[in-house]
C-alpha positions in Angstrom: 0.0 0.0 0.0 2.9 2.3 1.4 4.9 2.1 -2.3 2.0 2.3 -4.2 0.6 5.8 -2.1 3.8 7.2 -2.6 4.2 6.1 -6.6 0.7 7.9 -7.0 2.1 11.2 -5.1 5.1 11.3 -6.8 3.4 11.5 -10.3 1.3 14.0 -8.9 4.3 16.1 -7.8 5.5 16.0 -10.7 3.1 16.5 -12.8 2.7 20.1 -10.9 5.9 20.6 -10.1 7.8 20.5 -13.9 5.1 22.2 -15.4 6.6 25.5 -14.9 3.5 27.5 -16.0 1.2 25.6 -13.2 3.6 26.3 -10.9 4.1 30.5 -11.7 0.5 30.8 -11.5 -1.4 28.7 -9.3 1.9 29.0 -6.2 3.8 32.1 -7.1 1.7 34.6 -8.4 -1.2 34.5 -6.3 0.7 35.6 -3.8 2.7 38.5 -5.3 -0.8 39.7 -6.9 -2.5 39.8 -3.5 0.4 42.1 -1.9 1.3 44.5 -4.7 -2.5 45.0 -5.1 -3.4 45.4 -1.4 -0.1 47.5 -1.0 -1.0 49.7 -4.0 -4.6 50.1 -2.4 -2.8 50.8 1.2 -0.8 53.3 -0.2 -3.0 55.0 -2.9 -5.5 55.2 0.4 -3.0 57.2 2.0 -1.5 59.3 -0.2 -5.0 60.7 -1.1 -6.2 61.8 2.3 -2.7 62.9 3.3 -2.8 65.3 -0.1 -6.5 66.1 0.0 -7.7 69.6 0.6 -11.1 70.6 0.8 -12.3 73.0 -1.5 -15.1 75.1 0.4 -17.2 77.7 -1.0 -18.1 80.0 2.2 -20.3 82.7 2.5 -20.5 85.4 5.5 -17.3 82.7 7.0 -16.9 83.8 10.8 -12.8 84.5 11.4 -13.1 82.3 14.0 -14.0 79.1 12.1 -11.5 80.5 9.1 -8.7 80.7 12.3 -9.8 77.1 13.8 -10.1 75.3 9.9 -6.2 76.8 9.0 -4.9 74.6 11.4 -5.4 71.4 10.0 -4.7 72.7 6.7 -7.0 70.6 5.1 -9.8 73.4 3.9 -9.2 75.9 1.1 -12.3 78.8 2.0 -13.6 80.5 -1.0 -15.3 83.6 -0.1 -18.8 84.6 -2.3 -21.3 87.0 -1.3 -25.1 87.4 -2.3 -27.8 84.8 -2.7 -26.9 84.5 -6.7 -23.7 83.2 -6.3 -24.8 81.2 -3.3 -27.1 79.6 -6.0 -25.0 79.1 -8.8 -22.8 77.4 -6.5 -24.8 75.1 -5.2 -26.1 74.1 -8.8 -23.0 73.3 -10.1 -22.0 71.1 -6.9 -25.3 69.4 -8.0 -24.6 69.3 -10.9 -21.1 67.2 -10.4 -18.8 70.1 -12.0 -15.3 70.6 -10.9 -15.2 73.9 -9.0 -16.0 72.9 -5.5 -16.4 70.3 -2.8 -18.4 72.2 -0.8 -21.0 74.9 -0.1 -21.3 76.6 3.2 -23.5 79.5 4.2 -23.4 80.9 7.6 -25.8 83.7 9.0 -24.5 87.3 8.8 -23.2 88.2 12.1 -22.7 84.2 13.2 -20.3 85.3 16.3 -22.3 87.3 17.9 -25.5 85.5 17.5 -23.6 82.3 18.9 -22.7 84.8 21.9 -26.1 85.6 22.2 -27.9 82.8 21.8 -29.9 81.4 25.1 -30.7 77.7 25.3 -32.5 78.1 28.3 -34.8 80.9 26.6 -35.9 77.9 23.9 -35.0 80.4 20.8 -33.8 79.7 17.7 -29.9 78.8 17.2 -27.7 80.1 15.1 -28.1 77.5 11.4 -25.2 76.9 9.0 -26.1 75.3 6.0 -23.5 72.6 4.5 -24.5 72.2 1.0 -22.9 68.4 -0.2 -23.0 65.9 -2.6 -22.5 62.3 -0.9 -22.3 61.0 -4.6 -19.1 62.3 -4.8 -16.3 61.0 -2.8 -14.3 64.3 -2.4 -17.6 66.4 -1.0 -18.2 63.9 1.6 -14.9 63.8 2.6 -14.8 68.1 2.8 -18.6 68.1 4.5 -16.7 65.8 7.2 -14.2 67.5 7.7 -15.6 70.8 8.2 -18.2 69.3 9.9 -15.0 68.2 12.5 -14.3 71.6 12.8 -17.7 73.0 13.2 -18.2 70.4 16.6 -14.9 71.6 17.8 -16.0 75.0 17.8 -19.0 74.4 19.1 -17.3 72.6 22.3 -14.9 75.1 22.9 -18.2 77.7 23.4 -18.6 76.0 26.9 -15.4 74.1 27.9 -15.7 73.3 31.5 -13.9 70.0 31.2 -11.3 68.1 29.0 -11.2 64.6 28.3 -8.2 62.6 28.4 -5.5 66.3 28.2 -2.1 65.8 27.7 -0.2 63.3 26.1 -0.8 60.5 28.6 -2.1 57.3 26.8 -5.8 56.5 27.7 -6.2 53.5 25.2 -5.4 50.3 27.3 -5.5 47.8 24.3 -1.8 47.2 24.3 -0.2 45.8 20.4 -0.6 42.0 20.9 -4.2 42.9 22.3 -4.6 44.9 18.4 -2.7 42.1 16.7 -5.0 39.5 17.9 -8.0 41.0 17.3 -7.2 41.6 13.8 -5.6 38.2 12.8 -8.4 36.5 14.6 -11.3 38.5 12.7 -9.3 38.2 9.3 -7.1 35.4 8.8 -9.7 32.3 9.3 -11.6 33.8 6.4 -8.7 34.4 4.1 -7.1 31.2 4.7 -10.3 29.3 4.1 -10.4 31.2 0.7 -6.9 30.6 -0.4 -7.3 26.4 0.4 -10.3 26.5 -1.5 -8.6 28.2 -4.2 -5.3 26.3 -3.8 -7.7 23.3 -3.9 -9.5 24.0 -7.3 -6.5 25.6 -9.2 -5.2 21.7 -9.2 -7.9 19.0 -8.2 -10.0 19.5 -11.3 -7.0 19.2 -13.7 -5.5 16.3 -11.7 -8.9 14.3 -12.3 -11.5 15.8 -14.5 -8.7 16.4 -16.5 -7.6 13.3 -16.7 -10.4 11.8 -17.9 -11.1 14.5 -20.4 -7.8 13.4 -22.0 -8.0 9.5 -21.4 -5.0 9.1 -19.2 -6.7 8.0 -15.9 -7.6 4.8 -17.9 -3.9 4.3 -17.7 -4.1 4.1 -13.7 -7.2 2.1 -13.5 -6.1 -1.2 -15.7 -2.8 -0.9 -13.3 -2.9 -3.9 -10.3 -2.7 -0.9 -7.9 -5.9 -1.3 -5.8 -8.2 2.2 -6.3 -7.9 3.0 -2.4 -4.5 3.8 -2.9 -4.9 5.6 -6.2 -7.5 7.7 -4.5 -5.3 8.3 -0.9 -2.2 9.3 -3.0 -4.3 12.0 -5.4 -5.8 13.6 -1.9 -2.6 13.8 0.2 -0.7 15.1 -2.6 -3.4 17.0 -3.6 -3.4 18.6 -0.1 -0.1 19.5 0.0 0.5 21.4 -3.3 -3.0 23.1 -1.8 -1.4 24.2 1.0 2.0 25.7 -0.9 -0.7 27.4 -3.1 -2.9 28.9 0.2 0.6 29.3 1.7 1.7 31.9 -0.8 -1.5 33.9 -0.7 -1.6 33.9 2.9 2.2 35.5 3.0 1.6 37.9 0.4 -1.8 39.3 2.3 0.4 39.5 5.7 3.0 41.2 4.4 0.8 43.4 2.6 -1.9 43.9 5.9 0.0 46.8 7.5 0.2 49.0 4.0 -3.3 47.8 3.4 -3.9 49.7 6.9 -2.1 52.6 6.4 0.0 51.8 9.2 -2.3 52.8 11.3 -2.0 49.7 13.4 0.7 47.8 14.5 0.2 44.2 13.8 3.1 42.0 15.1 2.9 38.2 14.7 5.2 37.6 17.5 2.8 36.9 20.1 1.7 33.5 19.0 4.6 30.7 20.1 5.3 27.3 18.8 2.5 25.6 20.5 -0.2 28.1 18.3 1.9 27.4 15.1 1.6 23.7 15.8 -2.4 23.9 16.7 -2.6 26.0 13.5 -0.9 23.8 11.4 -2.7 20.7 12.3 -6.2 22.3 11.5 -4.9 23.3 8.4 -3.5 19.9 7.4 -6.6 18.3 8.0 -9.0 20.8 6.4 -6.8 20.3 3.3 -8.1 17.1 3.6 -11.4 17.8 3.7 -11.3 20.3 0.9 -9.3 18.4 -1.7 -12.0 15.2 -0.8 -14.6 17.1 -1.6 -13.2 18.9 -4.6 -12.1 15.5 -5.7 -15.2 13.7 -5.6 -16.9 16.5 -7.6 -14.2 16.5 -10.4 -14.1 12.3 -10.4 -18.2 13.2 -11.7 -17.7 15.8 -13.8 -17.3 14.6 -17.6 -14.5 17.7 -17.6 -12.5 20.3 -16.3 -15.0 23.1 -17.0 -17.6 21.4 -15.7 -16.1 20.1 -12.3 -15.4 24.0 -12.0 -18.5 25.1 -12.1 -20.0 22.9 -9.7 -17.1 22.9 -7.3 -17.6 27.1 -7.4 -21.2 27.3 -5.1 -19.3 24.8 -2.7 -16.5 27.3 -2.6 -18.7 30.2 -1.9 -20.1 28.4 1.3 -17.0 27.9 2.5 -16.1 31.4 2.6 -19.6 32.1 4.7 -18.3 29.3 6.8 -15.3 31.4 7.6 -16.8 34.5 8.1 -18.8 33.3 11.0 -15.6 33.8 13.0 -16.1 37.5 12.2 -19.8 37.1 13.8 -19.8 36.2 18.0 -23.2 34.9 17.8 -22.4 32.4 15.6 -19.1 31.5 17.7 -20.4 28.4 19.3 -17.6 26.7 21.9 -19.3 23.4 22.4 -17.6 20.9 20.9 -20.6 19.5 19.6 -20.8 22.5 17.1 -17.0 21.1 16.2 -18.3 18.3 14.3 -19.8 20.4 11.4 -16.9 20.1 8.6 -15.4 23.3 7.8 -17.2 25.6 10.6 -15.3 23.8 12.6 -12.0 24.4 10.9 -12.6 28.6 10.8 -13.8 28.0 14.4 -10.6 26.6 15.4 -8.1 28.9 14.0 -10.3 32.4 15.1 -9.6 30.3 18.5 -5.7 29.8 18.1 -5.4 33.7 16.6 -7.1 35.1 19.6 -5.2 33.1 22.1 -8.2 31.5 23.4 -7.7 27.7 21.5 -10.0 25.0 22.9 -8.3 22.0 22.8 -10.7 19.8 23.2 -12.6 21.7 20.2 -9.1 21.6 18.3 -8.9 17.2 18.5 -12.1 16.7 18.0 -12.3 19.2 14.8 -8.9 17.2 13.4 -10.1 13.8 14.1 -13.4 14.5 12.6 -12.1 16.2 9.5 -9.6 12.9 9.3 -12.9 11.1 9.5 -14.6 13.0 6.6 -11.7 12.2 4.2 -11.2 8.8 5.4 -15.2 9.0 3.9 -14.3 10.8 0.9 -11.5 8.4 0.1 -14.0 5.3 0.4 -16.4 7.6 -1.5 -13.6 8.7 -4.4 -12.5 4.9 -4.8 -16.4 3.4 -5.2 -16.3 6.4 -8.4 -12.8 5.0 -9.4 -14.4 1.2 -9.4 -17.2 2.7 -11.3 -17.0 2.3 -15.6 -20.2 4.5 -15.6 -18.7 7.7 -13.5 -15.2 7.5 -14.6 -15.6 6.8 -18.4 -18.5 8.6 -19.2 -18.6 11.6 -21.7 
């Protein structure tokens, strides 16, 4: 059994590994696409907030707000004056033209009404009107902004208090507390996706691709008993899956702090070998699971294309699967809830990134997933014995 397994693995390693094209684009380039495109989108985020200045159109502006809005540097004022430039102003922000991000129109004499103004009398305050259209990325981003600046000068009207002065730090999450929040809300997800898509880059070819060409009749007239033809397709299977999700998975850490802006420091160093080791064995044995599954599907598909298309709606449950690790309500820790194939894998690692692993949850998720492709091994070689499923056109 052992020789034959490892005959079986080696022709699928192969078979993968000389092909150089399979290899640049289902191992390498998934994950050099996934961090020059999240960095790009990290740092194309920044650079246009860090450049962006709002371009106001103000009429009757206070010098207080114009004093309190040139210190931030983020607001370019345009003065106008009368009620037909007001208009034509407004128009063309409606209308989507170029000229300005914003219209604002405060009351003649807005200081000293603010000064005057009585809450306790019940009259009416002071108005300023922002004029915006949320259609258009830029004049949301200026009617926020002065909007900032408009609360801050409101506070400072009646500033009995401060909260949190100085330059103390009030923020008691510490950087592993940051770091595990956002690798255990982030990475189960991704890493479901990318051994899915590690997973149907190679399974379909490696069966439904055989049999659109012929050559699997080559392994089934062999004395090699179909068990092991089926056990060596999923464990290699499973491993070139995992080199493929492990590319996408470096390229989208590496990329996760430009992604961010930098605005939070994620540091990996506060899992330790035990967590890499938990990781790694829920990983293993949802490869498993997933190459089974993807496996049977292709071994009853009549070709590539097809086994694609079917294996696709399965993919997409498996990313909901993983977002429920995003979702505490659907976070169930009874390791009943650990049986459910897949669930129980995303469970597992939000558990191990957030330094709060179950391991009772953790064996029984890896014995059951051994289970289900122990199953989907007996399941793949009943198709293999099968002339109807594996030669039909």
């Amino acid at each position: 059994m052992k020789s034959n397994v490892i005959t079986v693995m080696k022709k699928e390693f192969t078979r993968f590994f000389m092909d150089r094209r399979m290899v640049l684009t289902t191992l390498l380039m998934p994950g050099i696409m996934i961090y020059l495109l999240y960095s790009f989108m990290g740092q194309g985020f920044v650079s246009s907030h860090e450049d962006y200045q709002a371009r106001v159109c103000v009429q009757n502006l206070p010098e207080s707000i114009e004093a309190m809005a040139a210190q931030g540097e983020a607001i370019v004022f345009s003065e106008i004056s009368g009620e037909q430039e007001r208009e034509q102003a407004v128009k063309e922000l409606e209308e989507g033209e170029e000229g300005y991000d914003l219209v604002a129109v405060f009351p003649e004499g807005f200081e000293e009404q603010v000064a005057a103004y009585d809450m306790s009398a019940g009259g009416q305050a002071p108005a300023v009107e922002l004029y915006y259209n949320s259609a258009n990325t830029d004049s949301q981003s200026a009617y926020s902004i002065l909007l900032e600046v408009l609360d801050t000068y409101e506070s400072s009207l009646a500033n009995k208090f401060d909260v949190n002065p100085g330059e103390n730090v009030y923020d008691l999450a510490t950087e592993e507390d940051m770091s595990v929040q956002i690798f255990s809300m982030m990475v189960p997800m991704l890493l479901m996706v990318f051994l899915f898509s590690g997973c149907m880059a190679i399974a379909p070819e490696s069966i439904a691709g055989e049999k659109e060409r012929g050559t699997i009749a080559t392994l089934l007239v062999t004395p090699m008993k179909r068990s092991h033809l089926a056990l060596g397709k999923i464990v290699s299977l499973s491993v070139i899956a995992i080199l493929c999700g492990f590319s996408s998975f470096v390229g989208t850490m590496l990329s996760l702090p430009k992604l961010m802006g930098g605005e939070v420091s994620i540091n990996a160093n506060v899992y330790g070998i035990q967590d890499y080791l938990m990781l790694l064995l829920v990983i293993l044995s949802t490869a498993l699971v997933i190459v089974a599954l993807v496996s049977i599907v292709s071994a009853y598909a009549k070709n590539v294309k097809e086994a694609t298309s079917w294996v696709t709606p399965i993919m997409i449950v498996s990313m909901l699967l993983g977002v429920t690790s995003m979702v505490d309500s659907l976070c169930m820790t009874e390791p009943v809830w650990f049986l459910i194939p897949l669930y129980n894998s995303a469970q597992c690692m939000s558990g191990i990134f957030s330094l709060e692993a179950d391991m009772v949850n953790i064996a029984v998720t890896v014995v059951a997933n051994i289970c289900y492709a122990g199953v989907g091994v007996f399941v793949l070689t009943k198709m293999f014995d099968s002339e109807k499923v594996m030669f039909s056109k």
